[in-house]
C-alpha positions as CSV (number, residue, x, y, z in Angstrom):
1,X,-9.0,-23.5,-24.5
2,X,-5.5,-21.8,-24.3
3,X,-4.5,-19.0,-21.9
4,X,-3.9,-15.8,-23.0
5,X,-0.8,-14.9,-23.4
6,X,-1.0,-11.6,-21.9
7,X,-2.4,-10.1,-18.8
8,X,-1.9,-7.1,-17.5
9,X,1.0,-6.4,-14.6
10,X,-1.5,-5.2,-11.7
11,X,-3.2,-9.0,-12.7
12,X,0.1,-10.5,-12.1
13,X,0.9,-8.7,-9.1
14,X,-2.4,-9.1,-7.4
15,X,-2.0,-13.2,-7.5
16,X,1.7,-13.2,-6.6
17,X,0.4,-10.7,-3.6
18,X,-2.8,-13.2,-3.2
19,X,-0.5,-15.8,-2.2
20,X,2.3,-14.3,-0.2
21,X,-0.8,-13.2,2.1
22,X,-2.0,-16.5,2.1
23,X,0.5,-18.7,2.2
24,X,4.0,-16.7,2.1
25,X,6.3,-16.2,-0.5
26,X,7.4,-19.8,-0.7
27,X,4.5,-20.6,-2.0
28,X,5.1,-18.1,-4.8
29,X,5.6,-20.4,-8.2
30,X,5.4,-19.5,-11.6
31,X,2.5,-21.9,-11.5
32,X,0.9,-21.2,-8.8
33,X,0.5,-17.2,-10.2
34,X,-0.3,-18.9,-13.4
35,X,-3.2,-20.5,-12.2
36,X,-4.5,-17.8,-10.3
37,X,-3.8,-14.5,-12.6
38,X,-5.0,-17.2,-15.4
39,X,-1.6,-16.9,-17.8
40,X,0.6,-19.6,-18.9
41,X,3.5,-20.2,-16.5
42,X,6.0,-20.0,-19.4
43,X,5.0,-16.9,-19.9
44,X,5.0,-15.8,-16.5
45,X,9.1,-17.5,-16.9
46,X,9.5,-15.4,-20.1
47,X,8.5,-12.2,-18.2
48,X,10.2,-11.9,-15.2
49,X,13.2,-14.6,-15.9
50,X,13.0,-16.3,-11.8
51,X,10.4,-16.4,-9.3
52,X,12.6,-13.9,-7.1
53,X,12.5,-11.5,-10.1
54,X,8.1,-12.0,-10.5
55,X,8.2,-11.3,-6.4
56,X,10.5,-8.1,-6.7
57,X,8.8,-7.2,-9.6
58,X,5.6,-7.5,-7.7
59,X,6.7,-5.0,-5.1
60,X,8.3,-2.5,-7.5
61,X,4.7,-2.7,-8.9
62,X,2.9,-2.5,-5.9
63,X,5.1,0.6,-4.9
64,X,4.9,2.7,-8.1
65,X,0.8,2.4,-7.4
66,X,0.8,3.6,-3.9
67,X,3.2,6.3,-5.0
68,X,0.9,7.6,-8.1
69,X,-2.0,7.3,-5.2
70,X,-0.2,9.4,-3.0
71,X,0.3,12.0,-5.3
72,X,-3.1,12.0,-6.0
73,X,-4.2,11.9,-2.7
74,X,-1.8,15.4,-1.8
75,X,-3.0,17.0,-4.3
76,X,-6.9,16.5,-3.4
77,X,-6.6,17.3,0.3
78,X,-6.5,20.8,1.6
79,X,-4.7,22.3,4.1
80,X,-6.4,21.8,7.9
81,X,-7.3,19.1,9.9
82,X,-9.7,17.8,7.7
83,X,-7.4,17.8,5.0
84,X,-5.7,15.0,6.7
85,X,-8.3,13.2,7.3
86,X,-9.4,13.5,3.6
87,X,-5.6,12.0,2.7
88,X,-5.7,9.6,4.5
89,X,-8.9,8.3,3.7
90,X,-7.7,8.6,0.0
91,X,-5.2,6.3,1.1
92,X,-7.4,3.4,2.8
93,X,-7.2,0.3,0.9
94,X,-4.2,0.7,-1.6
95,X,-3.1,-2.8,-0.2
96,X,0.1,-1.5,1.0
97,X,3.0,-4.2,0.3
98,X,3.7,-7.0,3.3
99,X,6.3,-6.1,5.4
100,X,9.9,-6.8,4.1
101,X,9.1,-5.5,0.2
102,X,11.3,-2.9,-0.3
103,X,11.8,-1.3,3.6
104,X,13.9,1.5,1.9
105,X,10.8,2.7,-0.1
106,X,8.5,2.2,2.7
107,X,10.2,4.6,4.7
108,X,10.7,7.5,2.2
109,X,6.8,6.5,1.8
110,X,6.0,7.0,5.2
111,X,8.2,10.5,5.7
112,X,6.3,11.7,3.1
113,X,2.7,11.2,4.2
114,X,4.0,12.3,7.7
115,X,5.5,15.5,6.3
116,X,2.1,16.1,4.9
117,X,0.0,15.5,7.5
118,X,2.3,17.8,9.6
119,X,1.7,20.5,7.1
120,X,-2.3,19.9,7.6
121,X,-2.1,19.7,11.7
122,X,0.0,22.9,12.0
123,X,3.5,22.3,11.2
124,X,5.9,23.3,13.8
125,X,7.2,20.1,16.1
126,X,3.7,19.9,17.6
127,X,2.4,18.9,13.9
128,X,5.2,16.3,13.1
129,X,4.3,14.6,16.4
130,X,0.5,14.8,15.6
131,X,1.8,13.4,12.2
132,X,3.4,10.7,13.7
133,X,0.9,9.3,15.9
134,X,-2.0,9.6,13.3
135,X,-0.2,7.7,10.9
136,X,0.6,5.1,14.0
137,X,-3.1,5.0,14.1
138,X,-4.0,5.0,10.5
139,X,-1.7,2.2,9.9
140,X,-3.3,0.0,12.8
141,X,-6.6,0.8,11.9
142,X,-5.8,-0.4,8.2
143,X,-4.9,-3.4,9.5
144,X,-7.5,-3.9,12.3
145,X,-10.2,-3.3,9.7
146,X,-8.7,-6.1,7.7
147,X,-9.6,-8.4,10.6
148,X,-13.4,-7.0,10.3
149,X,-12.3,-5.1,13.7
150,X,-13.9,-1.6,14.4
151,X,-11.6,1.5,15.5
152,X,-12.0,4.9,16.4
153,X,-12.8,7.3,13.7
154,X,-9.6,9.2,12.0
155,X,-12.0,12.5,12.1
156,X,-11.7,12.0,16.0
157,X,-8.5,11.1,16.5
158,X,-7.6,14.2,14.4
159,X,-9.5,16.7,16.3
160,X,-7.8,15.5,19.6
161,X,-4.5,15.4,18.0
162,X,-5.1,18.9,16.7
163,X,-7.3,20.7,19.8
């Protein structure tokens, strides 16, 4: 039976991310997306023109997602301490990019939750250092939960942060 011709970008982007997590993006070929996103690899070719072009692709993709996301996620959590945690629980398991796609995004990214969770804890200098350290946290406990680790709760960390 032949492939389909089409699937859709998030499909795409979820095997080319698959295997950079895996295996790193060497292992990145248009066949080796093909087989896992279940497209022909000429098509995948056809697409995005070069394997560099799929991968950046991938985390112009993978960006524009968190970003939409984020928006969301600001616009759902009110103002308070438990506002941020509501964000930021919003924000748990986007699959944020592996380090190294895009830096220059990432940091706009991260001023921007930062500047929101300062508005949440208070404002003032006292808030952007509260900010700070509880995306610190929230970042390490993303990844820690990855490992099937257990962490403090955000609710906690919060109320110290903001007591």
């Amino acid at each position: 039976m032949a492939r389909p011709r089409s699937v859709p970008d998030a499909t795409v982007h979820d095997a080319v991310l698959s295997l950079i997590r895996s295996k790193g993006e060497k292992a990145v070929t248009f066949s080796a997306v093909a087989a896992r996103a279940g497209l022909a690899a000429s098509s995948l070719a056809e697409r995005h023109g070069s394997v560099a072009g799929m991968i950046s692709d991938t985390y112009a993709g993978v960006w524009s997602r968190i970003e939409s996301a984020t928006e969301a996620a600001v616009a759902g959590a009110a103002q308070g301490p438990k506002g941020a945690v509501v964000l930021l629980k919003s924000l748990g398991g986007l699959g944020l990019p592996p380090v190294g796609a895009d830096p220059e995004r990432a940091m706009i990214w991260r001023s921007r939750i930062e500047a929101e969770l300062a508005l949440r804890l208070g404002g003032g200098s006292r808030g952007r250092e509260s900010a700070a350290v509880l995306f610190a946290f929230w970042q390490g406990q993303q990844m820690w939960q990855l490992a099937g680790a257990k962490t403090a709760r955000l609710k906690d960390v919060v109320r110290r942060l903001s007591g």
